[in-house]
PDB file with SEQRES, HELIX, SHEET and CRYST1 records, atoms N, CA, C and O in Angstrom:
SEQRES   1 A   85  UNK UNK UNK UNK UNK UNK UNK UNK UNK UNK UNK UNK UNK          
SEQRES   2 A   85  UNK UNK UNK UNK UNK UNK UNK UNK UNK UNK UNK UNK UNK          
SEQRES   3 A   85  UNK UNK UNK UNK UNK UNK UNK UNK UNK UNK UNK UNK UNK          
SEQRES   4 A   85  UNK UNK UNK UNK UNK UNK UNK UNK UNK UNK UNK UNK UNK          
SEQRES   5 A   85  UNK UNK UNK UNK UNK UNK UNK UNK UNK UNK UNK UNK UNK          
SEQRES   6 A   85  UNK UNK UNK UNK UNK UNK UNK UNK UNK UNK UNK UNK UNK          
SEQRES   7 A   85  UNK UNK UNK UNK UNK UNK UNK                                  
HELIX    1 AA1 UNK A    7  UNK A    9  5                                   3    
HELIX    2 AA2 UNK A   13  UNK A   24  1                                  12    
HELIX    3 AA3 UNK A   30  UNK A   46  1                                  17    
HELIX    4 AA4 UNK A   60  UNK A   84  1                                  25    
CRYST1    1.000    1.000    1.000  90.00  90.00  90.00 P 1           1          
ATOM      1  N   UNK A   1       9.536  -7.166  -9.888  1.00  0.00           N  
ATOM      2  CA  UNK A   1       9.629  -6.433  -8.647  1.00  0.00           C  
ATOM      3  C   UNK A   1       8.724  -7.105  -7.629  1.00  0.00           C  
ATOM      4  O   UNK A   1       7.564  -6.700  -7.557  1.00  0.00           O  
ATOM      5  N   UNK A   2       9.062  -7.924  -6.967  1.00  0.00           N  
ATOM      6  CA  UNK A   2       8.829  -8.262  -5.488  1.00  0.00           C  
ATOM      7  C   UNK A   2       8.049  -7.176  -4.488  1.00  0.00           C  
ATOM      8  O   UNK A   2       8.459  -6.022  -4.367  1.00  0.00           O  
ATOM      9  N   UNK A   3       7.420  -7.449  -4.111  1.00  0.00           N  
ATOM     10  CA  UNK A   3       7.233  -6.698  -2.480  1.00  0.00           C  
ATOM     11  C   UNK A   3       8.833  -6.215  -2.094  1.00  0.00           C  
ATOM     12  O   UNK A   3       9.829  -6.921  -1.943  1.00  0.00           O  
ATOM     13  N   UNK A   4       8.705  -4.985  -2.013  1.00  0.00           N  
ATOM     14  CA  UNK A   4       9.922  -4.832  -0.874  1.00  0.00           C  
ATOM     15  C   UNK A   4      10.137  -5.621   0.561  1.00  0.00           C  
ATOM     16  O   UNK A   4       9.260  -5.985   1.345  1.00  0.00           O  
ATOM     17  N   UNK A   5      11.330  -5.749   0.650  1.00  0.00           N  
ATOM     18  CA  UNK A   5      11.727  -6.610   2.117  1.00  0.00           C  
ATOM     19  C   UNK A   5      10.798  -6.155   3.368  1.00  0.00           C  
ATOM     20  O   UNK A   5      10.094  -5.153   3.239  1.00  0.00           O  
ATOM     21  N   UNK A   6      10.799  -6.729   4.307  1.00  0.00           N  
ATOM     22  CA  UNK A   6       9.644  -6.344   5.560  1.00  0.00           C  
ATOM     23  C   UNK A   6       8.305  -6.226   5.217  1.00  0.00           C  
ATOM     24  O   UNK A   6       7.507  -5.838   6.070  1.00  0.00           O  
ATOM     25  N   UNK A   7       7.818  -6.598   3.713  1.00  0.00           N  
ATOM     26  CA  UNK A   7       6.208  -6.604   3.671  1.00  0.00           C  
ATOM     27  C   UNK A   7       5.750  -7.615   5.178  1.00  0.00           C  
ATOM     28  O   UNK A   7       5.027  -7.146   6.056  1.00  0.00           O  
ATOM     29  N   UNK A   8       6.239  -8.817   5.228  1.00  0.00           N  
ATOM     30  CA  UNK A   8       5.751  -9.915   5.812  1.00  0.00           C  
ATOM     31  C   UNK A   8       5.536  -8.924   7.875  1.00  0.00           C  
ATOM     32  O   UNK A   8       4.804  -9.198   8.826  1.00  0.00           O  
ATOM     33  N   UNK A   9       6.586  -7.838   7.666  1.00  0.00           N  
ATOM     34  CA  UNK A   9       6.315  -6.838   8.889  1.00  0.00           C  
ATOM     35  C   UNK A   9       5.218  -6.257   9.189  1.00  0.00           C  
ATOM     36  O   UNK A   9       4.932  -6.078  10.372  1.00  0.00           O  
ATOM     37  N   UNK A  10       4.438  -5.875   8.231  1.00  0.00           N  
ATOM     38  CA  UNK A  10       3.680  -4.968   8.166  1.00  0.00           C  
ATOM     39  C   UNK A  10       2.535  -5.417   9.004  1.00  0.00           C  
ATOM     40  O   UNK A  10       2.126  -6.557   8.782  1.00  0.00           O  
ATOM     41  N   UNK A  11       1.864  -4.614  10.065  1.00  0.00           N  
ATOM     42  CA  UNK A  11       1.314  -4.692  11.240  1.00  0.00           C  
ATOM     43  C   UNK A  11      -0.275  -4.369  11.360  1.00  0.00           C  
ATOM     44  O   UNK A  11      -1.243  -5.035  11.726  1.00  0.00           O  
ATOM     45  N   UNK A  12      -0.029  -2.490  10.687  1.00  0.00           N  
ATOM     46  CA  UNK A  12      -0.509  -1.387  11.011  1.00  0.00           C  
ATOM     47  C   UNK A  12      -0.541  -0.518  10.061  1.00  0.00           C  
ATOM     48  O   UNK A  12       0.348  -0.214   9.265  1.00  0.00           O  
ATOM     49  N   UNK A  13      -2.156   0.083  10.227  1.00  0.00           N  
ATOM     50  CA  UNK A  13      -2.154   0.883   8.972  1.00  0.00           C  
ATOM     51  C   UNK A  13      -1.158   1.971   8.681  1.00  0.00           C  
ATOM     52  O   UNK A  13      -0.925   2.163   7.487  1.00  0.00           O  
ATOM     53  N   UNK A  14      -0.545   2.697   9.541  1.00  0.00           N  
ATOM     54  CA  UNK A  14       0.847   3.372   9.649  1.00  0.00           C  
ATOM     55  C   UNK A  14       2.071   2.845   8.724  1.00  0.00           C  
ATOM     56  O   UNK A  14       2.578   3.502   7.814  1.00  0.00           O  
ATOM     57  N   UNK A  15       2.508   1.348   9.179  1.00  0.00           N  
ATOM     58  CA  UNK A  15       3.400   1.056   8.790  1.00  0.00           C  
ATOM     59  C   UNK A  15       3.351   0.422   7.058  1.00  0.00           C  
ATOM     60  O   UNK A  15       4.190   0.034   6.246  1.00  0.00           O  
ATOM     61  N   UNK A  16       1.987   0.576   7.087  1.00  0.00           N  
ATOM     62  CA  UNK A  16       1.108  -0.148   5.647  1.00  0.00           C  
ATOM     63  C   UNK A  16       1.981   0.964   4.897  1.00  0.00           C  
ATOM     64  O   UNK A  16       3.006   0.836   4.228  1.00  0.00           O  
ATOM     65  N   UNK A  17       1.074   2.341   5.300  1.00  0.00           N  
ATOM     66  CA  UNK A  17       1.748   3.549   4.305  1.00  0.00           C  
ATOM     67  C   UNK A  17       3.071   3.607   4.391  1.00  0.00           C  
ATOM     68  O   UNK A  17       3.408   4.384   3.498  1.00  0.00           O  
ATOM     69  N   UNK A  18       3.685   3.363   4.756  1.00  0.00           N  
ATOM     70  CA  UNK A  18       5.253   3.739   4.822  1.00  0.00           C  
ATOM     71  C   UNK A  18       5.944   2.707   3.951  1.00  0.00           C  
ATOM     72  O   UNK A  18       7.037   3.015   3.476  1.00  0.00           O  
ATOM     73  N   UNK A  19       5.349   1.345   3.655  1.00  0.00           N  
ATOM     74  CA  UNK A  19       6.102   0.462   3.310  1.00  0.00           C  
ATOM     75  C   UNK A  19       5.269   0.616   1.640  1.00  0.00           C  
ATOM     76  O   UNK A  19       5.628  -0.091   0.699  1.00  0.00           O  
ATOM     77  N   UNK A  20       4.231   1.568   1.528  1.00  0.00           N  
ATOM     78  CA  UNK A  20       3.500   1.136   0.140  1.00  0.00           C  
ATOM     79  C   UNK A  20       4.448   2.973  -0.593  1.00  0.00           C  
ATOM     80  O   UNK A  20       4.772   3.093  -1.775  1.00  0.00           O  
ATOM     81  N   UNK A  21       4.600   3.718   0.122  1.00  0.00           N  
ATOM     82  CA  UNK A  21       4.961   4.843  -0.070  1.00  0.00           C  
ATOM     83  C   UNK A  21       6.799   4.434  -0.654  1.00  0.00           C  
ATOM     84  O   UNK A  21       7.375   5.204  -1.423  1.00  0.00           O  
ATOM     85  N   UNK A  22       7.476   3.147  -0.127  1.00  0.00           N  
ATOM     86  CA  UNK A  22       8.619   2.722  -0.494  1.00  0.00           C  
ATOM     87  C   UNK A  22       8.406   2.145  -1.660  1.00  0.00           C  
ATOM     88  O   UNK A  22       9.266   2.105  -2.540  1.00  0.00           O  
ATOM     89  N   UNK A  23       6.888   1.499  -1.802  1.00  0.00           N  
ATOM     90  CA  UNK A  23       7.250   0.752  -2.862  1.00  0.00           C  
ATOM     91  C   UNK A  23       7.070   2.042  -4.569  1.00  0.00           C  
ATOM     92  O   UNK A  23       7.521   2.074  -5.714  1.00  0.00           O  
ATOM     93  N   UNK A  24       6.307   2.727  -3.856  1.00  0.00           N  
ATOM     94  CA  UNK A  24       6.398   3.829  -4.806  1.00  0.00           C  
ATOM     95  C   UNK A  24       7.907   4.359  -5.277  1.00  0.00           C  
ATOM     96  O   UNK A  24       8.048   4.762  -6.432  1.00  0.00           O  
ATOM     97  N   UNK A  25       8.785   4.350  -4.553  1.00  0.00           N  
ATOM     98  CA  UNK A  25       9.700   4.679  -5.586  1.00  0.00           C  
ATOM     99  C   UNK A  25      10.595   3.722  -6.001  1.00  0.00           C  
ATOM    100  O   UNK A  25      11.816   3.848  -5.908  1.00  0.00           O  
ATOM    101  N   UNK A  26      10.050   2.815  -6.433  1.00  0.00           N  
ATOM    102  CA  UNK A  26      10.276   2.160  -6.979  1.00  0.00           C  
ATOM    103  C   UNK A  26       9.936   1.742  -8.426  1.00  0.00           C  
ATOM    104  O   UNK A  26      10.489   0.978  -9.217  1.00  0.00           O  
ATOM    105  N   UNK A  27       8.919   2.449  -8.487  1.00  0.00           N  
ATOM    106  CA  UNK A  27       8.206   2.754  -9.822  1.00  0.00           C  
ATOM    107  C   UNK A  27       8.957   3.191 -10.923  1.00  0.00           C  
ATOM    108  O   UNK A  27       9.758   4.051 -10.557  1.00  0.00           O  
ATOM    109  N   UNK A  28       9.026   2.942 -12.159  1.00  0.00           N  
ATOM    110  CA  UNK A  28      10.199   3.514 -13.191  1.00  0.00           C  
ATOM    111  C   UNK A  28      10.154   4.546 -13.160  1.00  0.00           C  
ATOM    112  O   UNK A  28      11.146   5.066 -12.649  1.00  0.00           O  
ATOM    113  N   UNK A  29       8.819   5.698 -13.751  1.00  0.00           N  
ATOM    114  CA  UNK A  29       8.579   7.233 -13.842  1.00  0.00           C  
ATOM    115  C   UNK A  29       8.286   7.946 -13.052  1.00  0.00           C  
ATOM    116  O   UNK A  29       7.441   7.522 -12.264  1.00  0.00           O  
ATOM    117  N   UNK A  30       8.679   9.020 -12.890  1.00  0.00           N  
ATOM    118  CA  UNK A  30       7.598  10.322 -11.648  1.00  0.00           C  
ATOM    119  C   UNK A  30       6.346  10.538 -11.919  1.00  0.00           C  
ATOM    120  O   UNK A  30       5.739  10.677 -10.857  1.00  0.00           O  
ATOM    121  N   UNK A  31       5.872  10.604 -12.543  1.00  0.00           N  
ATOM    122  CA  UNK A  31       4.084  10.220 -13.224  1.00  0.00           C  
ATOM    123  C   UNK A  31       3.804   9.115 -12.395  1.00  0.00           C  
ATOM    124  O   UNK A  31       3.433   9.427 -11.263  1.00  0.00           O  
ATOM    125  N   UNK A  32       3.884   7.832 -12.659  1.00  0.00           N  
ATOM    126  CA  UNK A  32       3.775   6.936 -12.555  1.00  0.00           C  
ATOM    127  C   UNK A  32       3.874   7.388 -10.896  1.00  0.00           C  
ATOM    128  O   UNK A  32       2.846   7.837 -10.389  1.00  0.00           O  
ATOM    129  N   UNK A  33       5.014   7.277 -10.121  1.00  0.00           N  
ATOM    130  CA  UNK A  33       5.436   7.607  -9.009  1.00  0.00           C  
ATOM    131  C   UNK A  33       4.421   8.281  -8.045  1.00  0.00           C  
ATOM    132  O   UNK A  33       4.292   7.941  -6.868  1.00  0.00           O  
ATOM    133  N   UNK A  34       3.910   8.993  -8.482  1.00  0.00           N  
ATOM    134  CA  UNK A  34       3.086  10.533  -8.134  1.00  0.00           C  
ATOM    135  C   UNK A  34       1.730   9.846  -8.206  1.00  0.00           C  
ATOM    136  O   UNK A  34       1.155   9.852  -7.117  1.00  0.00           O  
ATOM    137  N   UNK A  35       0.919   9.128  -9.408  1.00  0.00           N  
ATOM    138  CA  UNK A  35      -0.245   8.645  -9.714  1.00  0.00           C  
ATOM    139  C   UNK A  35      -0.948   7.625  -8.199  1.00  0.00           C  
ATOM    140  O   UNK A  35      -2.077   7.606  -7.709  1.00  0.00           O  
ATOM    141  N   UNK A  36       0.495   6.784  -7.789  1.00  0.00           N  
ATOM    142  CA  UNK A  36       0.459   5.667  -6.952  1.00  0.00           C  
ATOM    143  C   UNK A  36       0.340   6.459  -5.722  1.00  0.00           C  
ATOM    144  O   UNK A  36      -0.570   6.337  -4.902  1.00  0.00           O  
ATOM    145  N   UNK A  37       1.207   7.182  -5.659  1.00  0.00           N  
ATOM    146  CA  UNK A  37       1.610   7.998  -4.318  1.00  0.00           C  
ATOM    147  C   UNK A  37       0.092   8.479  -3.696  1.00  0.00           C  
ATOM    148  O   UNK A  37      -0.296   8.489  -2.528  1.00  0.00           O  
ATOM    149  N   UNK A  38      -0.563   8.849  -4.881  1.00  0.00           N  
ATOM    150  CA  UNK A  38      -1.781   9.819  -4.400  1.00  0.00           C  
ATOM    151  C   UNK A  38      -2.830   8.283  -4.142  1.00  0.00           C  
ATOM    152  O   UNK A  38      -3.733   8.215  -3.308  1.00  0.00           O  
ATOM    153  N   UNK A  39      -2.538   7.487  -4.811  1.00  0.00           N  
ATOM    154  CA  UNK A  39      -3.623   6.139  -4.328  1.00  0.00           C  
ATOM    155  C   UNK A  39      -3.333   5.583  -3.046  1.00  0.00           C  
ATOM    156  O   UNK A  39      -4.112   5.037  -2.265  1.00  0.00           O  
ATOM    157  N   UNK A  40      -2.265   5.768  -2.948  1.00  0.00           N  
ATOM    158  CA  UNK A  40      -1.412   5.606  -1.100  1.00  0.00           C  
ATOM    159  C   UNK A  40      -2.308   6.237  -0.024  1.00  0.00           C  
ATOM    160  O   UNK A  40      -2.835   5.751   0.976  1.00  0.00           O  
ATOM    161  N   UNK A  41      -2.312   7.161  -0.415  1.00  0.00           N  
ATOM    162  CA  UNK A  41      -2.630   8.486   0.374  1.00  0.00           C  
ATOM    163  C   UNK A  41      -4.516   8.237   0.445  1.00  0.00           C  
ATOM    164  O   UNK A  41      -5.331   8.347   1.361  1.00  0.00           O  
ATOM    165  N   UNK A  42      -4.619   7.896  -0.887  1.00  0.00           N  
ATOM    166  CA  UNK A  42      -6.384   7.581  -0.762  1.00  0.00           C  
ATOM    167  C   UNK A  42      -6.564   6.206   0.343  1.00  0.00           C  
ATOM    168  O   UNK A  42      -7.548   6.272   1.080  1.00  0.00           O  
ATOM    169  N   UNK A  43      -5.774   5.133   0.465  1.00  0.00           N  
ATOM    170  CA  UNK A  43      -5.938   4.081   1.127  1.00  0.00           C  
ATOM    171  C   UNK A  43      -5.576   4.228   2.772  1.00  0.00           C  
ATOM    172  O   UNK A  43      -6.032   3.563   3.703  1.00  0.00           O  
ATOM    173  N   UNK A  44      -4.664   5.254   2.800  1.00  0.00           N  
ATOM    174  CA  UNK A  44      -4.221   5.631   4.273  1.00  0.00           C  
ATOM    175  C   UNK A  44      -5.588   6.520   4.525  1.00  0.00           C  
ATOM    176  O   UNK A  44      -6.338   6.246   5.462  1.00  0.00           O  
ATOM    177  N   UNK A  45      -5.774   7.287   3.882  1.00  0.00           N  
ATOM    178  CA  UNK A  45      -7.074   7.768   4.345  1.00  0.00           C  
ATOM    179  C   UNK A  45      -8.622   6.759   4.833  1.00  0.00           C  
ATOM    180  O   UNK A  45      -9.492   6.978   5.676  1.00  0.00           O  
ATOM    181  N   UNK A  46      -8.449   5.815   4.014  1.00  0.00           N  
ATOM    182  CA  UNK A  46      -9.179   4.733   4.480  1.00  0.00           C  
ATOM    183  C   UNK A  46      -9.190   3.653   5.550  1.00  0.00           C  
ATOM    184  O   UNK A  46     -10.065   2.907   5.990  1.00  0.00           O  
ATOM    185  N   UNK A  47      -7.700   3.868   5.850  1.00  0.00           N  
ATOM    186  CA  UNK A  47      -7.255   3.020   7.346  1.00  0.00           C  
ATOM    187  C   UNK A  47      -7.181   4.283   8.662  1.00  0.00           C  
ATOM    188  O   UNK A  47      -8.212   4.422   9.320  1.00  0.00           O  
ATOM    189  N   UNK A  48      -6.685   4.646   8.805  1.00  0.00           N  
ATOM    190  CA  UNK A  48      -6.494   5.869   9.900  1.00  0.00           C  
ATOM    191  C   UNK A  48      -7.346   6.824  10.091  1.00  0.00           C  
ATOM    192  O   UNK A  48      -8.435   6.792   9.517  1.00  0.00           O  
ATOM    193  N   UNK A  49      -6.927   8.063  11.113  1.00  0.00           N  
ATOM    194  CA  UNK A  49      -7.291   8.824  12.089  1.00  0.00           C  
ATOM    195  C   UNK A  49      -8.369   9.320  11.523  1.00  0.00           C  
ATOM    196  O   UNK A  49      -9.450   9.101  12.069  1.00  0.00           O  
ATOM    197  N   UNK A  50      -8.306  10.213  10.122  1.00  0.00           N  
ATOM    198  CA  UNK A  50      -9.078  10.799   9.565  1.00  0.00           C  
ATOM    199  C   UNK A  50      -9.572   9.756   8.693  1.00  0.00           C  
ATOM    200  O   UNK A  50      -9.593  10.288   7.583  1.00  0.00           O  
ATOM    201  N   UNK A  51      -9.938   8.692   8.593  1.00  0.00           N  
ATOM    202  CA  UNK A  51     -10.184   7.814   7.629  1.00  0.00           C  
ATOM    203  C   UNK A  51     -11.924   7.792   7.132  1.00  0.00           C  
ATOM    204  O   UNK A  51     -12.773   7.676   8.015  1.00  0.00           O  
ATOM    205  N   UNK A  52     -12.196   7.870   6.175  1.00  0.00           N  
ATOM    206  CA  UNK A  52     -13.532   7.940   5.744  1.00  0.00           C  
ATOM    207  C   UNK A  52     -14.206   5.990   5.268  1.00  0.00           C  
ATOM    208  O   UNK A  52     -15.231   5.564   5.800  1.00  0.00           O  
ATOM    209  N   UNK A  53     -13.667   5.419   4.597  1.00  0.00           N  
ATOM    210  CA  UNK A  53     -13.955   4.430   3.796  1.00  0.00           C  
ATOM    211  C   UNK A  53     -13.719   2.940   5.467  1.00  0.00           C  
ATOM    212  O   UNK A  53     -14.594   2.111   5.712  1.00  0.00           O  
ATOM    213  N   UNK A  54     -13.390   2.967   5.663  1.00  0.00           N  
ATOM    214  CA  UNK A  54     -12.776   1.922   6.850  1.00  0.00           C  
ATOM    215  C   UNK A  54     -12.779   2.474   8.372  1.00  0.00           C  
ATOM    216  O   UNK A  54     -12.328   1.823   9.315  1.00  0.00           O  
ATOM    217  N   UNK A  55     -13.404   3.886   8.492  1.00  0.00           N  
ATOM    218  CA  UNK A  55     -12.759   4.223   9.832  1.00  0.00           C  
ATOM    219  C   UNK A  55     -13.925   3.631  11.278  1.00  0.00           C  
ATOM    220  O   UNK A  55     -13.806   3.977  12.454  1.00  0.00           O  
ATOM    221  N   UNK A  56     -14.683   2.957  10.874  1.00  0.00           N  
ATOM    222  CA  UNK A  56     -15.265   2.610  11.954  1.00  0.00           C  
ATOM    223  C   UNK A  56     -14.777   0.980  12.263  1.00  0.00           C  
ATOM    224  O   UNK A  56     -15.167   0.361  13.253  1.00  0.00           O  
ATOM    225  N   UNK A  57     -13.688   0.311  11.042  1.00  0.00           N  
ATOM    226  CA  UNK A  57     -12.970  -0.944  11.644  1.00  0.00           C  
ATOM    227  C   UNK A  57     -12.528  -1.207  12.588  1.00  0.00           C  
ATOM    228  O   UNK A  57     -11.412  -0.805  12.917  1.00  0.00           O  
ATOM    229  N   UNK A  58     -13.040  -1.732  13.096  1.00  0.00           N  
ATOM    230  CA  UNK A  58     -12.535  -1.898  14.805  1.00  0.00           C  
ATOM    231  C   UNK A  58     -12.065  -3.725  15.164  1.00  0.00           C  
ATOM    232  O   UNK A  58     -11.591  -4.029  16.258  1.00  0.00           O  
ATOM    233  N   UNK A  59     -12.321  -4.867  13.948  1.00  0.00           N  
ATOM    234  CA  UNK A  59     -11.950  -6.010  14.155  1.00  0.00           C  
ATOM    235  C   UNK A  59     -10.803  -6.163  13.607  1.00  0.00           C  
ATOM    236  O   UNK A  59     -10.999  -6.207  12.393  1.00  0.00           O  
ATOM    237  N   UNK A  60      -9.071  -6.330  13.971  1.00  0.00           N  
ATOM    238  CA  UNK A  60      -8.144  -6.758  14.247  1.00  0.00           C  
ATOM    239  C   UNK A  60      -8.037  -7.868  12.854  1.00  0.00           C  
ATOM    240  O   UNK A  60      -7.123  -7.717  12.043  1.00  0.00           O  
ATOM    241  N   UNK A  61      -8.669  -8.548  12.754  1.00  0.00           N  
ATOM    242  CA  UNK A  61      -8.653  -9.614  11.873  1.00  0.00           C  
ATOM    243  C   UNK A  61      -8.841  -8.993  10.721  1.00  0.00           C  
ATOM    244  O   UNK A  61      -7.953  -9.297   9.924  1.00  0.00           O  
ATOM    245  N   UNK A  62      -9.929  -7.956  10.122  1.00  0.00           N  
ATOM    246  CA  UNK A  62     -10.695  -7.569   9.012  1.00  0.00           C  
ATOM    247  C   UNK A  62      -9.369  -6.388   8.838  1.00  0.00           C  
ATOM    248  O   UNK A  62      -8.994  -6.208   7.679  1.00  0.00           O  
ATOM    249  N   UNK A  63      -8.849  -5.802   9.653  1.00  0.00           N  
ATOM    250  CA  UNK A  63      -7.761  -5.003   9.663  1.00  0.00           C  
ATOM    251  C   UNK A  63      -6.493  -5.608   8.994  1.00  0.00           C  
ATOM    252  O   UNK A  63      -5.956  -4.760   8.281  1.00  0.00           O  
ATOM    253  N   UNK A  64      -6.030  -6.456   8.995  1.00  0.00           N  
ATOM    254  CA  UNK A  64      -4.870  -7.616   8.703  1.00  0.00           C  
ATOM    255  C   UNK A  64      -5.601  -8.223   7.501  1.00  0.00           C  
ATOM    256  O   UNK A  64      -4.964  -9.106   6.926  1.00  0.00           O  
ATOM    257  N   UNK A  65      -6.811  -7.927   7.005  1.00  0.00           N  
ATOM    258  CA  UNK A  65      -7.162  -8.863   5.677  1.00  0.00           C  
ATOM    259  C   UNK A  65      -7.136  -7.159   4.544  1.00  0.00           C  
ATOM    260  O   UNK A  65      -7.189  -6.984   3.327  1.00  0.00           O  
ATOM    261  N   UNK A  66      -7.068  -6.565   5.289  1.00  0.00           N  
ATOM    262  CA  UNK A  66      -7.311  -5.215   4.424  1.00  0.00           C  
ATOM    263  C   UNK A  66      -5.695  -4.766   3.933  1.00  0.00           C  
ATOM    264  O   UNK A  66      -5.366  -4.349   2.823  1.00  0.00           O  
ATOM    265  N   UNK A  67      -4.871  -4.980   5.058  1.00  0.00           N  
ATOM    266  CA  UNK A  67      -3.372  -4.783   5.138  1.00  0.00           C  
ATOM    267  C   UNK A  67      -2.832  -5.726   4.062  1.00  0.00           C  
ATOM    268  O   UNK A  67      -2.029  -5.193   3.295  1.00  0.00           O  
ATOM    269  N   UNK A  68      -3.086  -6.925   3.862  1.00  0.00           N  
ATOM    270  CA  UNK A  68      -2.566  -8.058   3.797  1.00  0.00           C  
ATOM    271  C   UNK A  68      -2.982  -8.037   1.617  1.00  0.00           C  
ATOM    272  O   UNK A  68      -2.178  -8.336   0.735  1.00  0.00           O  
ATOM    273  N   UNK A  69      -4.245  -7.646   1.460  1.00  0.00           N  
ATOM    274  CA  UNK A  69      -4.771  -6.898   0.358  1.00  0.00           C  
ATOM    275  C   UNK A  69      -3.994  -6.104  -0.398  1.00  0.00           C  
ATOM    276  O   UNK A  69      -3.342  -6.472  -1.375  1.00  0.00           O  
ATOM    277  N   UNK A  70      -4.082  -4.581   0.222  1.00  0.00           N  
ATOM    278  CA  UNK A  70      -3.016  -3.802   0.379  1.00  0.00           C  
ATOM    279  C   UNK A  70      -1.342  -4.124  -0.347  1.00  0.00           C  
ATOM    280  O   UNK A  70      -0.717  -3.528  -1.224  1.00  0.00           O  
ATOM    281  N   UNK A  71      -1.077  -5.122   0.338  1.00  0.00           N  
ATOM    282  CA  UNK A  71       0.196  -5.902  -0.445  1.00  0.00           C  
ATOM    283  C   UNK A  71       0.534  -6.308  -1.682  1.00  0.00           C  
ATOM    284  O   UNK A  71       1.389  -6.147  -2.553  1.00  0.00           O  
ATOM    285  N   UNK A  72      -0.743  -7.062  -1.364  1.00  0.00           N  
ATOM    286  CA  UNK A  72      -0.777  -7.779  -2.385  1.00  0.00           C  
ATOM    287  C   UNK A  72      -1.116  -6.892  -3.947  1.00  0.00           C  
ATOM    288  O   UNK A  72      -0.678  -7.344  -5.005  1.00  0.00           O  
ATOM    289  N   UNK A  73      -1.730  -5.934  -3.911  1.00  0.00           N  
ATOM    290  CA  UNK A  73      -2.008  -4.997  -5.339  1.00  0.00           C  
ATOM    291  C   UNK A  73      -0.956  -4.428  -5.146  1.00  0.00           C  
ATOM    292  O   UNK A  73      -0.530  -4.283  -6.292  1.00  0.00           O  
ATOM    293  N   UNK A  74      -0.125  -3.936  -4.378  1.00  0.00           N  
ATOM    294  CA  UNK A  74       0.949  -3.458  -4.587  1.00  0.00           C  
ATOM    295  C   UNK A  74       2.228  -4.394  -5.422  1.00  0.00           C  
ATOM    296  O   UNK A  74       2.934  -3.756  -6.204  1.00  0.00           O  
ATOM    297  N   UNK A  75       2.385  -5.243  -5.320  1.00  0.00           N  
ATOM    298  CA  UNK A  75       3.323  -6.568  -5.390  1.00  0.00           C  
ATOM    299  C   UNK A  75       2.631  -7.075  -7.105  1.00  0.00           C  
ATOM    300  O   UNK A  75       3.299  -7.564  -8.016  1.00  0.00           O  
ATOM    301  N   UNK A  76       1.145  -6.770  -7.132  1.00  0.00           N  
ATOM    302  CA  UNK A  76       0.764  -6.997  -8.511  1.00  0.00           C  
ATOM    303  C   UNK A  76       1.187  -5.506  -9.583  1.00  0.00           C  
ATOM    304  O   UNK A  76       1.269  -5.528 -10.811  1.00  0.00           O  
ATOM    305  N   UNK A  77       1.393  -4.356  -8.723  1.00  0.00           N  
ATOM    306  CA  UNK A  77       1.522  -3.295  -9.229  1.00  0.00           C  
ATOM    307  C   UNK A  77       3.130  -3.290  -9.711  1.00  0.00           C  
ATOM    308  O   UNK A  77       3.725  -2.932 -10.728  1.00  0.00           O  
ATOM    309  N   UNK A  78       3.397  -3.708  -8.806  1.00  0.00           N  
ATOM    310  CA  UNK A  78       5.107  -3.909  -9.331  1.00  0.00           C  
ATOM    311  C   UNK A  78       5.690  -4.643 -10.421  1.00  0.00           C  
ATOM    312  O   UNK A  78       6.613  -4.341 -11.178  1.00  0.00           O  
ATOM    313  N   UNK A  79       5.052  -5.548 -10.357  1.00  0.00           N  
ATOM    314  CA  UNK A  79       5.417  -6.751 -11.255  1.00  0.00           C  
ATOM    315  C   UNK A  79       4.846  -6.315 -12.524  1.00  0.00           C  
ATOM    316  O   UNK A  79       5.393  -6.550 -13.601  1.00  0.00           O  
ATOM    317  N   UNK A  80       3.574  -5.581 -12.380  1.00  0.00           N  
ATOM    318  CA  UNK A  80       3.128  -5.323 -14.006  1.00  0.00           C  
ATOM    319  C   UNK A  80       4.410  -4.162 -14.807  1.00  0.00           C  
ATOM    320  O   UNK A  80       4.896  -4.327 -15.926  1.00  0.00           O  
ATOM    321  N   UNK A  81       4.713  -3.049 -13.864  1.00  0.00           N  
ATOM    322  CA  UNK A  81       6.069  -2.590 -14.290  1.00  0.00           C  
ATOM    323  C   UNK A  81       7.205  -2.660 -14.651  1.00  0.00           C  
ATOM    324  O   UNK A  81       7.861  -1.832 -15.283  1.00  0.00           O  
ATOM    325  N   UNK A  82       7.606  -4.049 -14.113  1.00  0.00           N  
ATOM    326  CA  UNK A  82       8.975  -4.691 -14.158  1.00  0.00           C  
ATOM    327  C   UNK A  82       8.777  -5.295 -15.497  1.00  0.00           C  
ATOM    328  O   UNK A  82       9.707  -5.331 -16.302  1.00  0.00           O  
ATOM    329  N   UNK A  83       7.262  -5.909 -15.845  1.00  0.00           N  
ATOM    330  CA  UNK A  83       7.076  -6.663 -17.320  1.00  0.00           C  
ATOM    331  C   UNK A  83       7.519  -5.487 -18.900  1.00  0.00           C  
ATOM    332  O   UNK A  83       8.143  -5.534 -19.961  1.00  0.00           O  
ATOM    333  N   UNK A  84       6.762  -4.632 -18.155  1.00  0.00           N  
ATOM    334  CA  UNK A  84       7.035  -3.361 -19.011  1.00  0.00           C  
ATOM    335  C   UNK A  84       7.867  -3.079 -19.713  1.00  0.00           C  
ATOM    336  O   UNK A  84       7.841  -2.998 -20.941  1.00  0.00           O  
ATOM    337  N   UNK A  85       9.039  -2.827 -18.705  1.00  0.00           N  
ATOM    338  CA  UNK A  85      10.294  -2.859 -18.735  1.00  0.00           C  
ATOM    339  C   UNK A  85      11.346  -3.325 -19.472  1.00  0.00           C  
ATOM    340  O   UNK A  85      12.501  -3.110 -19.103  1.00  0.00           O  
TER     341      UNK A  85                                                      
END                                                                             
């Protein structure tokens, strides 16, 4: 399992969650599904409005290395599933 299509899109911590929240169902189980979902949700909390862990990021660059991260454990998260499989 690949990154879903439009990773190389991804901008913004917004569009981060939306595209890591896709890759969640992609996951074989609802456990599994649900486990990720809530780590989504911990990392969006760390990029955005209400964000605790990241919310005083304000450099553009360090933002796009965090995004770009982001991907990448996702894309390792996938692939360890697909081995599974």
């Amino acid at each position: 399992m690949a990154p879903l299509r439009g990773a190389e899109l991804v901008q913004t911590p917004l569009q981060l969650y939306r595209y890591l929240l896709r890759c969640c169902r992609q996951l074989p189980t609802k456990g599994i599904q649900e486990h990720y979902k809530h780590a989504v949700r911990q990392v969006r909390a760390s990029l955005g409005e209400s964000f605790q862990v990241h919310s005083d990021e304000d450099n553009p660059e360090r933002i796009q290395q965090i995004i770009r991260r982001a991907i990448e454990d996702a894309d390792w998260i996938m692939n360890k599933y697909k081995k599974q499989n």
